[in-house]
N, C-alpha and C positions, 0 to 999 in steps of 0.2 A: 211859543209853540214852533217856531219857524226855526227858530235854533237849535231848540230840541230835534226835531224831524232833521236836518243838518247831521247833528251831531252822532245822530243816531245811522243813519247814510253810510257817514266815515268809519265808524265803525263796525259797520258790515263788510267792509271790505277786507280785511284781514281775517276775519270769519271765513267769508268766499272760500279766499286763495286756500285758507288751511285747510277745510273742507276739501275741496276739489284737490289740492295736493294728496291728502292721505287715502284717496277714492282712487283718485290715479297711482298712485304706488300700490295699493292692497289689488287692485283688478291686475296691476301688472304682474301679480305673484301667482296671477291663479293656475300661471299651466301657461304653455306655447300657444299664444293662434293661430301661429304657423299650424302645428300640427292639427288643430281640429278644422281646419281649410281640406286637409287631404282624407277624412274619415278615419277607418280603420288600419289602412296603409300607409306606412312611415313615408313621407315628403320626400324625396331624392334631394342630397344638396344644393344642385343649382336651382331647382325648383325652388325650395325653401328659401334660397336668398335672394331670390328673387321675386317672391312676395316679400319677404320682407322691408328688402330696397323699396317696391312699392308703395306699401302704407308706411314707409318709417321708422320701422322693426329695428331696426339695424345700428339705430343711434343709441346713444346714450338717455337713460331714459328720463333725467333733467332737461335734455333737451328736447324730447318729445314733450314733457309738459310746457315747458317754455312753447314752443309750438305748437299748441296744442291750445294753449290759455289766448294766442294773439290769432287764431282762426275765431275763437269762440270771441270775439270783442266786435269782430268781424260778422257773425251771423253763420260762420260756417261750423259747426259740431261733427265735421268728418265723414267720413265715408265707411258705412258698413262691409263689411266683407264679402257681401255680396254683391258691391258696385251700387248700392240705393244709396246715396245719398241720407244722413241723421236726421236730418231735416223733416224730407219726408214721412220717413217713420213718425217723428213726431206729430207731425199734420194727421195724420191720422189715428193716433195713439190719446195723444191726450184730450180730443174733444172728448173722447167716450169717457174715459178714466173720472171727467171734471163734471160729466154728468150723472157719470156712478156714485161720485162725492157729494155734489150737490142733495141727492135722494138720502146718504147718507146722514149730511149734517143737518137736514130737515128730521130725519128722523128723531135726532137726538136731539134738538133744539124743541120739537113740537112736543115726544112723547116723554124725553128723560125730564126738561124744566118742568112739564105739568106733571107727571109723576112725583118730582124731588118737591113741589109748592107743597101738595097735595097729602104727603107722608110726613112734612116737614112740621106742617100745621095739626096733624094727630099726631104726632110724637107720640108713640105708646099705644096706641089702638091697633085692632086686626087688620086695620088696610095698612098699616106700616106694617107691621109684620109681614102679612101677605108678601107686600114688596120688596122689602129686605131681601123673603126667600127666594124670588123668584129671581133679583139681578144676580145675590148670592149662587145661583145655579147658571144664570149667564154668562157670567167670571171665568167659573167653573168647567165650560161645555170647551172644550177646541173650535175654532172658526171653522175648522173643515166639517168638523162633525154636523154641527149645526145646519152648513150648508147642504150637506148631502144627505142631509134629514131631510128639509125641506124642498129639496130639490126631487127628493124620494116621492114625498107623499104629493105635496104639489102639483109635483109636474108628470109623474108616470104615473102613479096611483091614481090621485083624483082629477089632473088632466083639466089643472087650475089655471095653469102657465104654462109655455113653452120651456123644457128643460134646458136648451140650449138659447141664447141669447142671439138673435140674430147680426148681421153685419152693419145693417143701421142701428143698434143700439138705442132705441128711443127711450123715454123716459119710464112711458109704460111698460115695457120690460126691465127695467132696468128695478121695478120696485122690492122686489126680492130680493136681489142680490146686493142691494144695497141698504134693506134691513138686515142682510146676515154680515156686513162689512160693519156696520154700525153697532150690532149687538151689543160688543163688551164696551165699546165706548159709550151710546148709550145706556148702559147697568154702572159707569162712573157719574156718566152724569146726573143720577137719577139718584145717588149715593150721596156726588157730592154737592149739589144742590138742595139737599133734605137735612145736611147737617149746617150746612151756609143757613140756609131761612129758621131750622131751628134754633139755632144760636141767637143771632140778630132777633129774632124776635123776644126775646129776653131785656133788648137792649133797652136805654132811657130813653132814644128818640123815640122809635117806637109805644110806650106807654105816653109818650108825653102828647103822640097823635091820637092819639086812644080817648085819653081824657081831654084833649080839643071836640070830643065829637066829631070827627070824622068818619065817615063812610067806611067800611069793613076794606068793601073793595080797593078804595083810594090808598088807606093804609099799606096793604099787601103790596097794589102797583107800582103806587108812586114811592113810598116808603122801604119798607121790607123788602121786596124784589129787586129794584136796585143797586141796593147796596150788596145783597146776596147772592146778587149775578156775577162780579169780580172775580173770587175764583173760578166758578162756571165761563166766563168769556175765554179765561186763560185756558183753562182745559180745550176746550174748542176749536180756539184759536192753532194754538200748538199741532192739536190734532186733524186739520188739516190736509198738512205736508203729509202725518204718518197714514191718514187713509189712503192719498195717492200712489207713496210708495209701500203701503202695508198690504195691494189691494191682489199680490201676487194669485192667495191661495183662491179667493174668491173670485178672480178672471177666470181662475185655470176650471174650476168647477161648472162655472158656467157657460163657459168657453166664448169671452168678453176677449175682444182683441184689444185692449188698454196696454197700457203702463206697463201694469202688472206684468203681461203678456209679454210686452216687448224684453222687458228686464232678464222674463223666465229663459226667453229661446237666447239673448244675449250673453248668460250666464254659463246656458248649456255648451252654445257653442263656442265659449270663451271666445267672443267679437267684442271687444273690449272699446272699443269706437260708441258701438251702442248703449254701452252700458255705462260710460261714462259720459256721453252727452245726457243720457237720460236723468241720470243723478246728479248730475249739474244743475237741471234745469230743477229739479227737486229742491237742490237744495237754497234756488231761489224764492223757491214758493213757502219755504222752511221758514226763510229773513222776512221778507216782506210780510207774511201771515201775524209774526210775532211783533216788528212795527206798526200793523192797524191796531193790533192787540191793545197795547201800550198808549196808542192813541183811544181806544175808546174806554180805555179806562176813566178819562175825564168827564167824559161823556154819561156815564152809568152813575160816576161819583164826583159832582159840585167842587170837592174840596182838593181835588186834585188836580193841580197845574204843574207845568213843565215850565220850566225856565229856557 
């Protein structure tokens, strides 16, 4: 296992670099920063080169990544263009984002795995059906839409929840927005969990605990579920990284100062500093998410060891 986890390390690393190389050349293409420093009025040239001299503009832009990669090893992700420090943005960006997620992968862990046990085991009855149609419609609906459904009747209509998400971000507010961030992932997990547990229970281990006399329950837990989590962990796992940085539409909706947020005004004001420390640190959370992943595969499934 030790080597595995090793090996698997070394391997990320040239993941890293190439990620963050092509994040940093494609944000480099969006537009001058220069120019959205000055608004609507073109930058006078010594102005312009002289922010640029400032942040670094000026170089060759192998060598801003080069410099750029040896700050970040360092703890430093640069300086926004508004003199704050990347850092701090972060300090306050991603505790919210990580508790947005957290409501998130609760939702899909508690309602899509009992949903998908639950359709899996009447294969072919009206509560599968039911379900089908309803993730089928989940799939289906745009995350915004959804949002500003629920954000509609909710919070202005019936005056369930606050429409706006306050500055503390607590958990308890945060549960809305974080079943509409979850939705279509959990409508896969509740998909793909129902076709995992129908399948496997087909299986000969399965019958063979059946005809041991075992408990109904036992079979499903210890047995069936299981094995039929594997795919479901992988789905999960992956998805992650993509709720944190998928979480644009549903900050701006609710007006969550996260990730999302930060990415959105980073984007807007092509501050290319922020938008690239931010998807940096994304796309750590990307690696690391997919090496627990990998490790709890062993975990879920006996028969699987790493060398």
């Amino acid at each position: 296992m030790g080597r595995y986890v090793i090996r698997r390390l070394l391997q990320m690393i040239p993941v890293f670099i190439g990620a963050t190389l092509l994040i940093f050349l494609m944000v480099n293409v969006m537009g001058d920063p220069v120019a959205g420093l000055c608004g609507d009025r073109q930058c006078d040239p010594a102005t312009a080169a002289q922010l640029k001299k400032e942040f670094g503009l000026d170089r060759p832009v192998w060598q801003q990544y080069l410099t750029y990669m040896g700050n970040v090893f360092t703890g430093d992700f640069g300086t926004a263009f508004n003199g704050q420090p990347v850092t701090e943005l972060m300090a306050t960006a991603f505790p919210v984002t990580i508790r947005l997620t957290i409501v998130a992968i609760l939702f899909e862990i508690v309602i899509g795995i009992t949903l998908g046990v639950v359709t899996g085991l009447r294969r072919g009855r009206p509560v599968d059906t039911g379900v089908l149609l309803v993730t089928l419609v989940v799939i289906s609906v745009p995350t915004f839409v959804t949002g500003l459904l629920l954000q509609l009747l909710l919070g202005v209509e019936w005056g369930w929840i606050k429409p706006s998400v306050s500055s503390a971000a607590t958990f308890d507010e945060l549960i809305v927005p974080g079943l509409v961030l979850a939705s279509v992932s959990l409508a896969y997990v509740t998909r793909l969990t129902r076709t995992s547990i129908a399948e496997n229970k087909r299986s000969d281990y399965v019958r063979t605990a059946i005809a041991k006399g075992l408990p109904r329950h036992r079979v499903i837990t210890r047995h069936l579920l299981r094995n039929s989590l594997i795919p479901v962990v992988t789905f999960i796992g992956t998805d992650i990284g993509a709720l944190m940085g998928g979480a644009i539409v549903t900050e701006r909706i609710f007006n969550i100062h996260g990730v999302g947020f930060q990415l959105y005004q980073g984007i807007l004001r092509q501050n290319t500093q922020t938008v690239v420390g931010f998807v940096t640190v994304l796309v750590l959370v990307f690696l690391v998410a997919n090496l627990l992943v990998d490790l709890l595969y062993a975990v879920l499934d006996p028969r699987i060891r790493y060398a």
